[in-house]
C-alpha positions in Angstrom: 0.0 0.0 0.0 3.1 2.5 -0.6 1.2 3.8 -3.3 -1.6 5.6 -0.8 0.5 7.9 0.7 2.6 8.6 -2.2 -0.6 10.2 -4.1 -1.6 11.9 -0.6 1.6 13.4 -0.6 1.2 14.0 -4.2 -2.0 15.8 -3.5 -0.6 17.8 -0.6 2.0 18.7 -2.5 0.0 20.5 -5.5 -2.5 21.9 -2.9 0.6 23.8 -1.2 2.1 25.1 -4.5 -1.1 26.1 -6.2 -1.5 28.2 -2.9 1.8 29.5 -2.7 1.7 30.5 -7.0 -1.9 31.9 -6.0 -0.9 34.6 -3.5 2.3 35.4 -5.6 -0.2 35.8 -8.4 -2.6 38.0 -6.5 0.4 40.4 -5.2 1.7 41.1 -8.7 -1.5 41.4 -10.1 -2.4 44.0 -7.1 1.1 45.7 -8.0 0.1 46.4 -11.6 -3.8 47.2 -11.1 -2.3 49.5 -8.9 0.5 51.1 -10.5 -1.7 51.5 -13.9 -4.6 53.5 -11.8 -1.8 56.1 -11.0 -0.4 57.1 -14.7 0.4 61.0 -13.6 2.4 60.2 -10.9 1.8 61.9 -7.6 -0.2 64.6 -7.5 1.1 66.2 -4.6 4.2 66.5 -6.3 2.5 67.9 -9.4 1.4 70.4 -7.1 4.4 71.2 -5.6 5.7 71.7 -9.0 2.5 74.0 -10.0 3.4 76.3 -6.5 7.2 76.5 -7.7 6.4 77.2 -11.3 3.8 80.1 -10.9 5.6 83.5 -11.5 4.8 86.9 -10.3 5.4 89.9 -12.4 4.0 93.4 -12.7 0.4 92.1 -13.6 -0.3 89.3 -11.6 1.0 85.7 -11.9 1.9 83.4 -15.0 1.9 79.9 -15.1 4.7 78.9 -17.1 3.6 77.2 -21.1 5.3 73.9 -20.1 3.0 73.3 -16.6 -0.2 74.6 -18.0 0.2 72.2 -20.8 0.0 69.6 -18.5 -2.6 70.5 -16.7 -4.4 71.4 -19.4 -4.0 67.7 -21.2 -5.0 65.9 -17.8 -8.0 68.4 -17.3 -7.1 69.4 -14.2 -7.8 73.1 -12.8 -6.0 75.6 -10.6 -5.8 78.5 -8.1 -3.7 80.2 -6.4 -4.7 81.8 -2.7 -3.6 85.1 -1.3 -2.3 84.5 1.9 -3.0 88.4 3.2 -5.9 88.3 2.0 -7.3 84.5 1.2 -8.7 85.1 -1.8 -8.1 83.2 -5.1 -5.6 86.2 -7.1 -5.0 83.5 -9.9 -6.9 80.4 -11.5 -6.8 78.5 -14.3 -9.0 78.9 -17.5 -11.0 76.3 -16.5 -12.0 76.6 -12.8 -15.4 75.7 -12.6 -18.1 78.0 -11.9 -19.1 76.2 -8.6 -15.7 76.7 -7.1 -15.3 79.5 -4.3 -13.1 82.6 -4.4 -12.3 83.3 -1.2 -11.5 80.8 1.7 -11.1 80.5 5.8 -8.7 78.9 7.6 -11.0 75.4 8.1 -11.8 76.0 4.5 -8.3 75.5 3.6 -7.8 72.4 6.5 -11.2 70.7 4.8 -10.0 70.9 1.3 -6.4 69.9 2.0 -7.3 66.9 3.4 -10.5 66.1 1.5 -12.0 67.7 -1.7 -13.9 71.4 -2.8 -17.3 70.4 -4.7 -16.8 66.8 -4.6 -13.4 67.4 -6.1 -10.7 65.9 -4.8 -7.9 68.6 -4.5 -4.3 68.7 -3.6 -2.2 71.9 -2.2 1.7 73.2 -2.9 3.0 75.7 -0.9 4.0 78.6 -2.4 5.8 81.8 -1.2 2.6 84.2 -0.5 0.1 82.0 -0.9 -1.2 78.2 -1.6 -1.4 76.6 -4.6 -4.7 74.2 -5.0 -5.2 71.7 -8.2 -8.6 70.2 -8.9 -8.9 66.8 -10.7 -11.6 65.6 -12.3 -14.5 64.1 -9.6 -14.0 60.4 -10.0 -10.0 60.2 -10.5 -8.9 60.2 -6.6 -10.2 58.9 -4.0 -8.9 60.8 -0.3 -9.1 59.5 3.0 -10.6 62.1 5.0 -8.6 60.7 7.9 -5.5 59.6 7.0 -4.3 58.6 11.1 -3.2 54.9 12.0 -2.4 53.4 15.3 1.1 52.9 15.7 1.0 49.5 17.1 -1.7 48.7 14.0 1.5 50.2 12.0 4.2 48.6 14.1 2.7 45.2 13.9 1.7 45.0 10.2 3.9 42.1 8.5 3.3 39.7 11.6 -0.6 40.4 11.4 -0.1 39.6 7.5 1.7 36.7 8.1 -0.6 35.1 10.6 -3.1 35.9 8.8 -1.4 34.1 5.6 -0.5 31.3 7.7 -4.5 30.9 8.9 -5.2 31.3 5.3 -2.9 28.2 3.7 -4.4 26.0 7.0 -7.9 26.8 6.4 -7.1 25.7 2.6 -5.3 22.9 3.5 -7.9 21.6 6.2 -11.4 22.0 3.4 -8.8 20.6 0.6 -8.0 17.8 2.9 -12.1 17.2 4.1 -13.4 17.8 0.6 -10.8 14.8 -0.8 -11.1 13.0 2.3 -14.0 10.4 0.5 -11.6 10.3 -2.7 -8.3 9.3 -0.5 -11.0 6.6 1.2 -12.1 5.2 -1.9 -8.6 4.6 -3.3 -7.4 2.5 -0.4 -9.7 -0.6 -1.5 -9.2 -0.3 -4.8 -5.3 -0.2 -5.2 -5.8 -3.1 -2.6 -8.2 -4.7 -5.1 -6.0 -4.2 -8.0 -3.0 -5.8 -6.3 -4.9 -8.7 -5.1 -6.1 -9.3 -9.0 -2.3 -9.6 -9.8 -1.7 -12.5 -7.2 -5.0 -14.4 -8.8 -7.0 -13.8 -5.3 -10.6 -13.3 -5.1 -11.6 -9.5 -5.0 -14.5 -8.1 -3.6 -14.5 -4.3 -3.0 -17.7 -1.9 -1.5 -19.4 -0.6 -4.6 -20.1 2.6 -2.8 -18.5 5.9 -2.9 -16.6 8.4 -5.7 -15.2 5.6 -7.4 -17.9 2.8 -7.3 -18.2 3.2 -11.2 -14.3 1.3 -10.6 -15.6 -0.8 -7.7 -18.2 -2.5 -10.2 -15.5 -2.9 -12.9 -12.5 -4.6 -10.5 -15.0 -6.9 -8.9 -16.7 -8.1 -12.3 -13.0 -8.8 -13.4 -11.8 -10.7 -10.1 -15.0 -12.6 -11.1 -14.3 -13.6 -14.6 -11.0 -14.3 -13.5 -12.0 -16.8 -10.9 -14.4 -18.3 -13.0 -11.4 -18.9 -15.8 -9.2 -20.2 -12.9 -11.6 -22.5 -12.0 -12.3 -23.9 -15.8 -8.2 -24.3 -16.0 -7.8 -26.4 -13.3 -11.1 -28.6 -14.0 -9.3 -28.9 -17.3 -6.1 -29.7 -16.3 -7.3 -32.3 -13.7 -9.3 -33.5 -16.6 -6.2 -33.8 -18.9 -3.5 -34.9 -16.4 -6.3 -37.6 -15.5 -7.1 -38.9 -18.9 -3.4 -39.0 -19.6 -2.6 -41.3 -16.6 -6.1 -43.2 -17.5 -4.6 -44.0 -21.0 -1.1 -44.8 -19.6 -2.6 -47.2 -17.4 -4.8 -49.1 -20.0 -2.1 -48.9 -22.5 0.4 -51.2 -20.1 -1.8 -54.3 -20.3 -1.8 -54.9 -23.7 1.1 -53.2 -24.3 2.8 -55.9 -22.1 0.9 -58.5 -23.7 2.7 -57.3 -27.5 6.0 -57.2 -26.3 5.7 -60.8 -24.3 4.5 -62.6 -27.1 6.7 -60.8 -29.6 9.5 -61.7 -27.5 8.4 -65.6 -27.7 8.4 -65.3 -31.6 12.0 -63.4 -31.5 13.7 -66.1 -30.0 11.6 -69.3 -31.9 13.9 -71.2 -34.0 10.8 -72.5 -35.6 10.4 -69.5 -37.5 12.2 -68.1 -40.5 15.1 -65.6 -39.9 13.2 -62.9 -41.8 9.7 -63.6 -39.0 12.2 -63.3 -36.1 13.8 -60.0 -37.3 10.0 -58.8 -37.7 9.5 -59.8 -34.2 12.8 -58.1 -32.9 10.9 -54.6 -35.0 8.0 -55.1 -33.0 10.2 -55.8 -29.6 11.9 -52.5 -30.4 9.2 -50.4 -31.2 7.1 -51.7 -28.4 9.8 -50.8 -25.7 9.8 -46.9 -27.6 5.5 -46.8 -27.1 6.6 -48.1 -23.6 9.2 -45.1 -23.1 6.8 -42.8 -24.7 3.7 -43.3 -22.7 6.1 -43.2 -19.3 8.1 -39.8 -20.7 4.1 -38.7 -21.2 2.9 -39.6 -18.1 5.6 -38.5 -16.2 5.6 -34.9 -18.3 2.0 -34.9 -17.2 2.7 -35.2 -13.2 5.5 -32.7 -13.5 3.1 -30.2 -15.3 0.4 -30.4 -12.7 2.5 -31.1 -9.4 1.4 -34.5 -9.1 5.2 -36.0 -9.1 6.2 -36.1 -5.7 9.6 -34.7 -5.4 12.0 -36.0 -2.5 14.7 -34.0 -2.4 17.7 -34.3 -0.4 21.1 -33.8 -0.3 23.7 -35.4 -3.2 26.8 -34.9 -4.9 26.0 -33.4 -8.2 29.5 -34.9 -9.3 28.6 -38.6 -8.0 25.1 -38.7 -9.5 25.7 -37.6 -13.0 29.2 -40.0 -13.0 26.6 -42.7 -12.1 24.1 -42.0 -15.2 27.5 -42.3 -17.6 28.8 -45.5 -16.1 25.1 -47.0 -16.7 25.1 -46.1 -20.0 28.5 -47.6 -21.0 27.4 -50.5 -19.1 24.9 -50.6 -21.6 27.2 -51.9 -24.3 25.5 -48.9 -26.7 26.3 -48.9 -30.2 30.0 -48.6 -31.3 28.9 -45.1 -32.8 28.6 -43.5 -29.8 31.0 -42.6 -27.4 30.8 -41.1 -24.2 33.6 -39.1 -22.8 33.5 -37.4 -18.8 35.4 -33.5 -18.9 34.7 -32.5 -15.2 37.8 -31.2 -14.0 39.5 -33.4 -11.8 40.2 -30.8 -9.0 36.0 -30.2 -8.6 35.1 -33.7 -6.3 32.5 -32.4 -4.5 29.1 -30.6 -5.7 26.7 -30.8 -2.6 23.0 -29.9 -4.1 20.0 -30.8 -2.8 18.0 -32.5 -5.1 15.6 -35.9 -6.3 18.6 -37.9 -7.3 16.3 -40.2 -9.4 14.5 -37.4 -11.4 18.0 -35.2 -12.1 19.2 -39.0 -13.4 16.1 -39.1 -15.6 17.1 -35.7 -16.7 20.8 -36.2 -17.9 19.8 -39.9 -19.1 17.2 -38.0 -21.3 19.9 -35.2 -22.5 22.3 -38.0 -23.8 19.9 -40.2 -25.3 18.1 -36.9 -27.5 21.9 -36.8 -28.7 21.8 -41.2 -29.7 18.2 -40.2 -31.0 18.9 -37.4 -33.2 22.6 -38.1 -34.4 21.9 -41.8 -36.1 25.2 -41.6 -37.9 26.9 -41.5 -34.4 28.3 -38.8 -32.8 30.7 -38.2 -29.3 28.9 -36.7 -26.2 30.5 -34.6 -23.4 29.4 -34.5 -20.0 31.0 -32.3 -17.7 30.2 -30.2 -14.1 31.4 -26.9 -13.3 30.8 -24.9 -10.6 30.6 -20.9 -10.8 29.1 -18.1 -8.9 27.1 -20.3 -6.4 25.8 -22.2 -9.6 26.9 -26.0 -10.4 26.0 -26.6 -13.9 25.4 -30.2 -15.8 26.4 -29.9 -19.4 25.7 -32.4 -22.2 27.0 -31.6 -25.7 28.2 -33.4 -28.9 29.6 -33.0 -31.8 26.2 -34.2 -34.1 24.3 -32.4 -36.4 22.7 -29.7 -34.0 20.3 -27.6 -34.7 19.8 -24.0 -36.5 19.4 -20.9 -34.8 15.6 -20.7 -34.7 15.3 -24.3 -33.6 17.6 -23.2 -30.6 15.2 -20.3 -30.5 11.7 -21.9 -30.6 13.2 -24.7 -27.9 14.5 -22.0 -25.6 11.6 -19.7 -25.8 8.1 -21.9 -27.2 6.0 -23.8 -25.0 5.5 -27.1 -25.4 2.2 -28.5 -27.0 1.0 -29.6 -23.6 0.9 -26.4 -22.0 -0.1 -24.7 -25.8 -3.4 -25.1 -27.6 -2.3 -23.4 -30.4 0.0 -24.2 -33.8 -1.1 -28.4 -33.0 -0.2 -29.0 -36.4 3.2 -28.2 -36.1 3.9 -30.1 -32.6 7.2 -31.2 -31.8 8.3 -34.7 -31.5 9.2 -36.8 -28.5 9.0 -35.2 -24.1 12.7 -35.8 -23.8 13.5 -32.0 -23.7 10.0 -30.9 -21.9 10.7 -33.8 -19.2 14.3 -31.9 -18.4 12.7 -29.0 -18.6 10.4 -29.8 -15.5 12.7 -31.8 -13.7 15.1 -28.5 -13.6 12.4 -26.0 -12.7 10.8 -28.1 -10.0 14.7 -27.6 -8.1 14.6 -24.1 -9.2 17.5 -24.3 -11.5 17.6 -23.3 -15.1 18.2 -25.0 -18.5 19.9 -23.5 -22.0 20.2 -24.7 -25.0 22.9 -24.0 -27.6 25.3 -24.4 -30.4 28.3 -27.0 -28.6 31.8 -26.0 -28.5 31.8 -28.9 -30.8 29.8 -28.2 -33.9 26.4 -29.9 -32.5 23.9 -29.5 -29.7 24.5 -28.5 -25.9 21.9 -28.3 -22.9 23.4 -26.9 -19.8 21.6 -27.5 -16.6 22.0 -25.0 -13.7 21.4 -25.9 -10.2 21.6 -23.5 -6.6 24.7 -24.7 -4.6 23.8 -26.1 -1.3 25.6 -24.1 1.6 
């Protein structure tokens, strides 16, 4: 369940960032709202600038061109008032006719601070006198009481980030209660999912955000069972039928071979009868062979071979299945010749002595079998890397690169429905095959050092 908390995390993760990118969003965009509302700049400054600009001279007082241009192009008005007297002794073209000309002292507190006719105004001190601009009604907005408490002041960036902190945790606790059902609802179905891989029934709550899944999983696990359940009836069926065959085949197998035997060795008959006898003799003994190799391919596939493992010298058992064979008096043809390397004397392994012999006995008679103008087989053992490895090679025929390939790779026709047409022959090869995997080893097949075929057979060292 590793995978739970990795997509909580996952989700925390992107719930943290998107908050963090959202309030660095919302600052610049603040930062730019705020800085294209004020394109003129200050206009206490312009002010300023309007107070220091206004000349006196022997008729009254000029504006210089350059500042009433500006004032002019941002349609803001001005005055200028008298400090002896606190009267307006100079305006602008466009005062408005609603303005007033002469002024108190509160007059002049109210409209520094606030606005004259609902427009918002803005002083510059000049030498006799105050200068006062006018903007248009809805460009400025003035707090009438621009006082703060200092401790409000003092304390600002902890209040901001406390109250950012509050913020993220508020987010983080509704994130985490509105996804709460969602985290719920995943638990059982990665649990499902998981269980489906290991072939066990599934049955998950079809409840919830996700049931839509929950209905889907469980109709799977379902289908799956049900197609467990036909394979094994069928391989029961198969692995019994096989052994039901074997079994009735013996009998009158048995009966073929004894009386063919009687006819081999009657003088009574013709030479050319008793050599048709010694066919039949040999050919029953290979329907013998064949229906065992089957049967015993058939237990091995299904688990039904009990296996009694213990523990052997690898060296000592497969010396043993070469001496039996040369006791055999085989044909001249074939020779048999032992490489192991006279320093390796022990192999401990722990293994079914009788089925590894099968297994090698099998490896050099597929060489007798498929080399019928004789060949030389190696057999050697080597140990490497915790590994002791049987190999059986010759010097034969072989076999071409996509043989190698197919008998490496292809199933057998007994676990494969499919391509029946094109079925190999004989269960030597399949019978190794099972043999080595039931004792967890591993089997190759390849070109030989020698110019023919090579099976090497790896086995786990016993410690």
């Amino acid at each position: 369940m590793k995978s739970v908390p990795k997509l909580i995390r996952r989700f925390v993760g992107i719930m943290l960032l998107s908050s963090v990118l959202l309030i660095i969003l919302n600052f610049t965009l603040l930062v730019i709202y705020t800085l294209n509302q004020s394109p003129n700049g200050s206009p206490w400054t312009t002010a300023q600038e309007v107070a220091d600009n206004l000349l006196q001279d022997s008729n009254g007082y000029i504006l210089t061109e350059e500042t009433a241009n500006e004032l002019q192009n941002t349609n803001v008005w001005a005055l200028f008032i008298d400090n002896a007297t606190m009267k307006v002794v100079w305006q602008t073209d466009n005062l408005p006719e609603t303005i007033p000309m002469s002024y108190t002292v509160s007059d002049i507190a109210s409209l520094t601070r606030g606005y004259i006719d609902g427009y918002p105004t803005f002083t510059g001190e000049a030498e006799n006198g105050l200068v006062v601009l006018g903007y248009p009604k809805d460009s400025f907005w003035k707090h009438m009481w621009p006082s703060w408490d200092y401790n409000l002041i003092a304390n600002l960036p902890k209040t901001v980030l406390s109250i950012l902190a509050i913020n993220i945790a508020l987010i983080f606790i509704i994130y985490v209660i509105a996804n709460s059902k969602l985290l719920k609802s995943v638990k059982p179905i990665v649990s499902g999912i998981q269980a489906l891989s290991t072939n066990e029934e599934v049955h998950i709550r079809e409840k919830g955000l996700l049931s839509e899944l929950a209905i889907n999983i469980n109709k799977t696990s379902d289908i799956l069972q049900t197609q467990s359940r036909q394979l094994r009836k069928r391989e029961t069926a198969r692995a019994n039928w096989i052994a039901g065959v074997s079994h009735d085949i013996r009998t009158p197998l048995s009966m073929v071979m004894g009386y063919a035997g009687q006819l081999e060795s009657d003088e009574r008959l013709s030479e050319d009868d008793r050599k048709k006898a010694t066919v039949i003799v040999k050919q029953s003994e290979r329907m013998r062979n064949l229906i065992n190799d089957l049967n015993l391919a058939s237990k091995l596939e299904y688990n039904m071979q009990p296996i009694n493992p213990e523990r052997q010298n690898l060296i000592a058992v497969v010396r043993q299945v070469v001496v039996d064979f040369i006791n055999m008096n085989i044909d001249e043809k074939f020779t048999i010749e032992w490489e192991t390397n006279e320093t390796l004397t022990s192999c401990p392994v722990c293994i079914d002595k009788d089925l590894i012999k099968r297994a090698v006995s099998n490896l050099i008679q597929n060489s007798m079998n498929h080399n019928e103008q004789g060949c030389h087989i190696f057999i050697r053992v080597m140990a490497e890397d915790n590994v002791y490895t049987v190999v059986v090679a010759d010097d034969g025929i072989g076999a071409t690169n996509e043989q190698i390939e197919k008998l490496n790779h292809s199933p057998h026709y007994m676990v494969c429905d499919e391509n029946t047409s094109e079925q190999r022959h004989g269960l030597g090869l399949l019978i190794v095959k099972q043999i080595i995997f039931t004792h967890k080893g591993k089997m190759q097949i390849r070109h030989s050092e020698y110019g023919g075929f090579e099976v090497d057979l790896s086995l786990p060292m016993t410690m």
